[in-house]
N, C-alpha and C positions, 0 to 999 in steps of 0.2 A: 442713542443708548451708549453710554460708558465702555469702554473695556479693556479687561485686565490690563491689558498692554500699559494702555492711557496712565490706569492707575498707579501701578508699581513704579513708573517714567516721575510719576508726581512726588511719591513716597520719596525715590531715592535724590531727587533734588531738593526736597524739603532736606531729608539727613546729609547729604554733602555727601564726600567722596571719603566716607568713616570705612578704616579699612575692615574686612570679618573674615574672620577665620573657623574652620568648624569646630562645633562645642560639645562634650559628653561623650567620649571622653577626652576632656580639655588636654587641645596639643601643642607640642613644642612651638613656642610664639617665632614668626618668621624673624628672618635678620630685617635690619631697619633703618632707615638711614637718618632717622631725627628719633628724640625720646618720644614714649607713648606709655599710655596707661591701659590695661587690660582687666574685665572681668568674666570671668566663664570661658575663658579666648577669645573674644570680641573686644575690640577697640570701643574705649569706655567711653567716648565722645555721642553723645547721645542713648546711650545705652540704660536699660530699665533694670534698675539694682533696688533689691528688696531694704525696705528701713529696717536695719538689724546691723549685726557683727557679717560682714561679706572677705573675704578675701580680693585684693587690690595687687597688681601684679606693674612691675613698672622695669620697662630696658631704654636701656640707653646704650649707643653706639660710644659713649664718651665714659671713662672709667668714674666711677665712683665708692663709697665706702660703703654708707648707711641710707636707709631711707625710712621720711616718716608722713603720716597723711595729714593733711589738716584739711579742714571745711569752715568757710568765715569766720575763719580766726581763730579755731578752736582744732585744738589737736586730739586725731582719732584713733590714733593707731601707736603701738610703742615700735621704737626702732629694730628694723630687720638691718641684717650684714648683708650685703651686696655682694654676688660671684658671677665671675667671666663664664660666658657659654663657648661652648667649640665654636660660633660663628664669630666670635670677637666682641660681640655685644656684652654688657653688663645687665644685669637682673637682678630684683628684691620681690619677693613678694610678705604682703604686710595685713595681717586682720585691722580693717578698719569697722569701727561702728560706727554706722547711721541712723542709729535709733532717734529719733522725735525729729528728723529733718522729711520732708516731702516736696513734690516737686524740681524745679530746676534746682540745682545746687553745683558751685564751681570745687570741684577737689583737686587740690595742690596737693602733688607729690614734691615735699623738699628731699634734694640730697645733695651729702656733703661728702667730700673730698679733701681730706683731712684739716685745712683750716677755710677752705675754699666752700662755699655753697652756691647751690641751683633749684629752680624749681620747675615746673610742668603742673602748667592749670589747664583743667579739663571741665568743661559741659557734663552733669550726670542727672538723668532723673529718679527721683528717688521712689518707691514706688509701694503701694499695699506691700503688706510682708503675706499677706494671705493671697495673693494673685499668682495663679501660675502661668501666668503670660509672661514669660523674662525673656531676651534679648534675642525679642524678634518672634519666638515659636508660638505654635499655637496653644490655647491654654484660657480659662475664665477663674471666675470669681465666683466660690458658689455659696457666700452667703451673704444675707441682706447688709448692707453698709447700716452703722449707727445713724448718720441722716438721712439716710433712706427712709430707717423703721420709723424715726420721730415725723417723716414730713409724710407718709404714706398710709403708715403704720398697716393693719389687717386688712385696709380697705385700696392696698396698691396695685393697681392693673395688675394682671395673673389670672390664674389657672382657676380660683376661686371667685371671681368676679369678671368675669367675660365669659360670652359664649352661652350658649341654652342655658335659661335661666328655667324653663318647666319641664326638664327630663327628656326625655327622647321623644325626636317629633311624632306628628297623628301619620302624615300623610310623607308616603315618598313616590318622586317624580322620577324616573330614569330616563337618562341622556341629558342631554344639552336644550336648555329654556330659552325661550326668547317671550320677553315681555314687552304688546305690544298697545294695551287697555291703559289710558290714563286714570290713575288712582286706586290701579289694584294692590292690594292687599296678601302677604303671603303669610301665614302665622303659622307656626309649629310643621312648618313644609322641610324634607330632605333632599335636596336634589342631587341626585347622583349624576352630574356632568355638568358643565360651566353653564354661568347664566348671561344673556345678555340682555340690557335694559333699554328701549327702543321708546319708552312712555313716561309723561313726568308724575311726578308725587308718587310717586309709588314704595309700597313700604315693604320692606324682610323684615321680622322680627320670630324670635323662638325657633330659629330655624338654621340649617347645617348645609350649606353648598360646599360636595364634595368632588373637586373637578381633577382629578389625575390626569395629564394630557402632555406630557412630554411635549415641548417643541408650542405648544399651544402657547399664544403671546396673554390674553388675558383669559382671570379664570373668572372675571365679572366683570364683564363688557359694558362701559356706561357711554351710551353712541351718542354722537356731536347731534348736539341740540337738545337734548334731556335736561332735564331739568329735577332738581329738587328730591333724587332716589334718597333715602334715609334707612339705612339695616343698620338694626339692633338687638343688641342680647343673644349675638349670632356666633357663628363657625364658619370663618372661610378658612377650609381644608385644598389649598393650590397647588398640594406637590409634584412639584416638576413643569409647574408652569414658568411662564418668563416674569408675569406680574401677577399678583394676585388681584388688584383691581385700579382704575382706572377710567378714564382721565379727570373731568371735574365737574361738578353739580353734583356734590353725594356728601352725605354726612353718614361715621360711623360713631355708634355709641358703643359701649363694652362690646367691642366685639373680639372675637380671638382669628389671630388671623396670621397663617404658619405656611412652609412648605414651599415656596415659589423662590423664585430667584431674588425680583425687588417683593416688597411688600405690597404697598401703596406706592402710586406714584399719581400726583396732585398737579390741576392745573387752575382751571379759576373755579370760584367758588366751592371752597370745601373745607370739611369740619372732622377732625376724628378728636375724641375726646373719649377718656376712660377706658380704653382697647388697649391692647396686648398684640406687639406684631414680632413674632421673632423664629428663630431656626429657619433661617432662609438657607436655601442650598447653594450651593456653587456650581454655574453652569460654564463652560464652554465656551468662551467668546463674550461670556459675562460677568460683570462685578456683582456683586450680590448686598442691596443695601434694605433697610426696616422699612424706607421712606424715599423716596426721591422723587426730585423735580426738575424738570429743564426749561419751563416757562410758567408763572403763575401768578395767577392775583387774588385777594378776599379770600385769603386763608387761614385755618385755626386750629393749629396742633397742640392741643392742652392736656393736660393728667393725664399721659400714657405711659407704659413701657415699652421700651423701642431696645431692641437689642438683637442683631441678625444671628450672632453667634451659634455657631453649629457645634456640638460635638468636638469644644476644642479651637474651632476653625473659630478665630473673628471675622471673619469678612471682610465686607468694605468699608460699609458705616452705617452707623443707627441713622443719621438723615443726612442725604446725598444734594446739594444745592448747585444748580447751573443754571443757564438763560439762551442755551445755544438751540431751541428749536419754538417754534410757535410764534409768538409773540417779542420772545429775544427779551423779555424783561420779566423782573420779579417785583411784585408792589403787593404792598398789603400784607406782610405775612409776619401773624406772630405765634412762636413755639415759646411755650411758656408752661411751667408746673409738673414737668417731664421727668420720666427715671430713664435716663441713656446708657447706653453699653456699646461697647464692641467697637466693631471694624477697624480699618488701619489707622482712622482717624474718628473719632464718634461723631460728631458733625462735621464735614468736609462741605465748604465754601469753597468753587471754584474759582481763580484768580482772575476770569475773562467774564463773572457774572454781572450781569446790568442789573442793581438794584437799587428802587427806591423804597425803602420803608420796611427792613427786616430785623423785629424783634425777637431776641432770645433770651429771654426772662426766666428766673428762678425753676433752673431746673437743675437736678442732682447725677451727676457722672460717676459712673463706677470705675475702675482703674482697671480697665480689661481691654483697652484698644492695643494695636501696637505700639505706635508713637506718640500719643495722647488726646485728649480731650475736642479740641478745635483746632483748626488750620483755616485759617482764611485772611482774604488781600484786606488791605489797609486803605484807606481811603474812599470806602463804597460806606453807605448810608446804613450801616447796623448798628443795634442796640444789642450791647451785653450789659447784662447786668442782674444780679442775687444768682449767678451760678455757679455751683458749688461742688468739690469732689466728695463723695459720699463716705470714702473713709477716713476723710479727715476735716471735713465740714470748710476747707477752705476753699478761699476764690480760685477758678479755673485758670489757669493760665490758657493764651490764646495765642498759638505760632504761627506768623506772618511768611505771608507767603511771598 
C-alpha cells in the first residue's frame, strides 16, 4: 500500500523545484536572484490559474520599465510601469486575460528597458474558471461539466442511480458475515458490520453493508480462491475502513460505494460498471484513492463515477495504477466510458509499472485534481484515446513521468 510520503515525493518531482510562497493574504514576493512570474504568491510555473482576467505579477533582479503579457502570440494584458522594491528587485504587476485558453499554455512576460527588451516564458495551466481547486489548495467542482451532461446525461453514476433500488432492506444481520454456502443469495439484507466471502457465485443485491471499523483493512473481504461474487443495486457504507472491498473475482453493478480510505482495489478478474465510488477519507499512513491496483489482470472498469474528493480535500486519485505486489504485472485492463475527478493526479500511473495491455478509453475528467488529469511513464504498452476534459470537451493532456 502507497503512502502519503511516497506520494507527495512523486507530486513534487513531477512539478520540479517551482518555488511557493504562502497565499491569502498574497505576500511580499521574496528577493530573487533570476526573473519569475507569480500568481496568488505562487511561482506561476506549473500553477492552476482560472480562464478569465487574473492578475500576473513579474520581478526581476534586473531594472526595467514596463511590462506586458502575451500567450501564443497574442497580447493579454496592457502595460504596467515597473517600481524597485526595498530589496533591489524590480516588480510590475499586470491584469492579464485568459479567457478561451485551457490547458498548458506558455506566458511571456516582455519587458522593456527603454529601447532594450527581455522576456520570461513561463509553463501555466489554464483551468475551469468554476473550480476552486487553485494553486495547490483544496477545493472541487460542483457542477456537472457540459460533456459530462451530453455524455452521461440523468442517467450518470450518482446518488440517483446506485445503491438500493427497492427502499429499505426486509432483513438486518448485526455484526460481521462470513459467507460460506456456494450460490447463496442475499436480497434486500442490511448488514451491520463487514462481510467476508469464503463461497463462489454468490450474489448481494438490494442490499446495504454498513461496516464502520476503524483500522479494519477490508469492509468486504473477497478470500483467495472465490470466485464469481457479484453485488448489485447495493450500498457499501466502509467508513473508516482501509478498503472498502477487495481483491478479485467480483463484479460490481450500480453500486454506491463511500467512506473507506481506498475504494476498490482490483486484482484478477473484475468488473465494476455503473457504480459511484467516492468521499474516501484520509487516513494515517495512507493515500486515499476511488480505485487502485498493485497487480492485475481481466479487468473492466466502464460507466462509473470515480472521484475520492472529500469535503474539499482531493485526495489521491480517482484510479491508483502499480504492479509492485502479487503478480508484479498488469494485463488486460480496460477503463473506459468513465466520469473521473480529483486527487493529486486523477489517474496516476506509476513509472516502475509492468504492463501489458492497458486501455483508457473515452472517458470525461473534471478539472478538480491538483496537478491534472494523468501522469504516467512513456514507453509502457497503453492506450489513450477519446479522453476528454469535461469543461472544455478537449483532449486530456498526459504528463510524462
Amino acid at each position: 500500500m502507497f503512502t502519503t510520503r511516497r506520494t507527495w515525493r512523486s507530486a513534487l518531482a513531477v512539478l520540479g523545484a517551482a518555488a511557493v510562497i504562502a497565499s491569502a493574504p498574497a505576500p511580499a514576493l521574496a528577493a530573487s536572484s533570476a526573473p519569475w512570474i507569480a500568481y496568488g504568491g505562487t511561482s506561476v510555473n506549473n500553477a492552476r490559474v482560472p480562464a478569465g482576467p487574473v492578475e500576473l505579477t513579474t520581478r526581476s533582479p534586473r531594472a526595467f520599465d514596463t511590462l506586458t503579457y502575451v500567450v501564443d502570440g497574442r497580447v493579454v494584458s496592457a502595460p504596467a510601469t515597473a517600481t524597485q522594491l526595498p530589496d533591489g528587485d524590480w516588480s510590475a504587476t499586470a491584469r492579464a486575460d485568459l479567457s478561451g485558453f485551457a490547458g498548458r499554455v506558455s506566458v511571456t512576460a516582455r519587458l522593456t528597458s527603454g529601447r532594450s527588451s527581455s522576456s520570461i516564458a513561463k509553463s501555466v495551466r489554464v483551468v475551469d474558471p468554476a473550480s476552486t481547486l487553485g494553486n495547490g489548495s483544496a477545493g472541487t467542482i460542483t457542477r456537472p461539466s457540459r460533456v459530462a451532461r451530453a455524455q452521461f446525461g440523468d442517467g450518470r453514476p450518482g446518488a440517483l442511480t446506485t445503491g438500493l433500488r427497492g427502499g429499505s432492506p426486509r432483513t438486518v444481520l448485526t455484526g460481521d458475515q462470513t459467507i460460506t454456502r456456494k450460490g447463496t443469495v442475499l436480497d434486500g439484507v442490511q448488514i451491520e458490520g463487514c462481510l467476508v466471502v469464503k463461497a463462489d457465485d454468490v450474489v448481494v443485491r438490494n442490499s446495504r453493508i454498513v461496516c464502520h471499523r476503524p483500522g479494519r483493512q477490508l469492509a468486504v473481504n473477497v478470500a483467495d480462491g472465490t470466485r464469481n461474487l457479484v453485488i448489485e443495486d447495493s450500498e457499501i457504507d466502509a467508513t473508516g475502513t482501509d478498503v472498502g472491498i477487495g481483491w478479485g473475482n467480483y463484479t460490481l453493478r450500480r453500486v454506491n460505494l463511500h467512506g473507506s480510505a481506498d475504494g476498490a482495489r482490483w486484482g484478477t478478474k473484475v468488473t465494476i460498471e455503473d457504480s459511484w465510488i467516492h468521499d474516501m477519507s484520509r487516513e494515517d499512513g495512507l493515500h486515499s484513492d476511488a480505485m487502485q491496483t498493485t497487480s492485475a489482470s481481466d479487468v473492466v472498469i466502464r460507466h462509473n463515477t470515480l472521484d475520492p474528493s472529500n469535503h474539499g480535500d482531493p485526495l489521491n486519485a480517482a484510479i491508483m495504477i502499480g504492479t509492485e505486489t502479487g503478480q508484479r504485472s498488469l494485463k488486460n485492463v480496460r477503463i473506459e466510458g468513465n466520469y473521473l475527478g480529483g486527487g493529486a493526479y486523477t489517474v496516476n500511473i506509476r513509472s516502475d509499472a509492468n504492463i501489458a495491455g492497458l486501455v483508457l478509453k473515452d472517458n470525461v475528467f473534471e478539472d478538480n485534481s491538483r496537478y491534472g488529469a494523468v501522469v504516467a511513464p512513456t514507453g509502457k504498452d497503453i492506450v489513450f484515446a477519446g479522453n476528454v476534459m469535461g469543461w472544455t470537451g478537449k483532449a486530456i493532456s498526459v504528463d510524462a513521468r
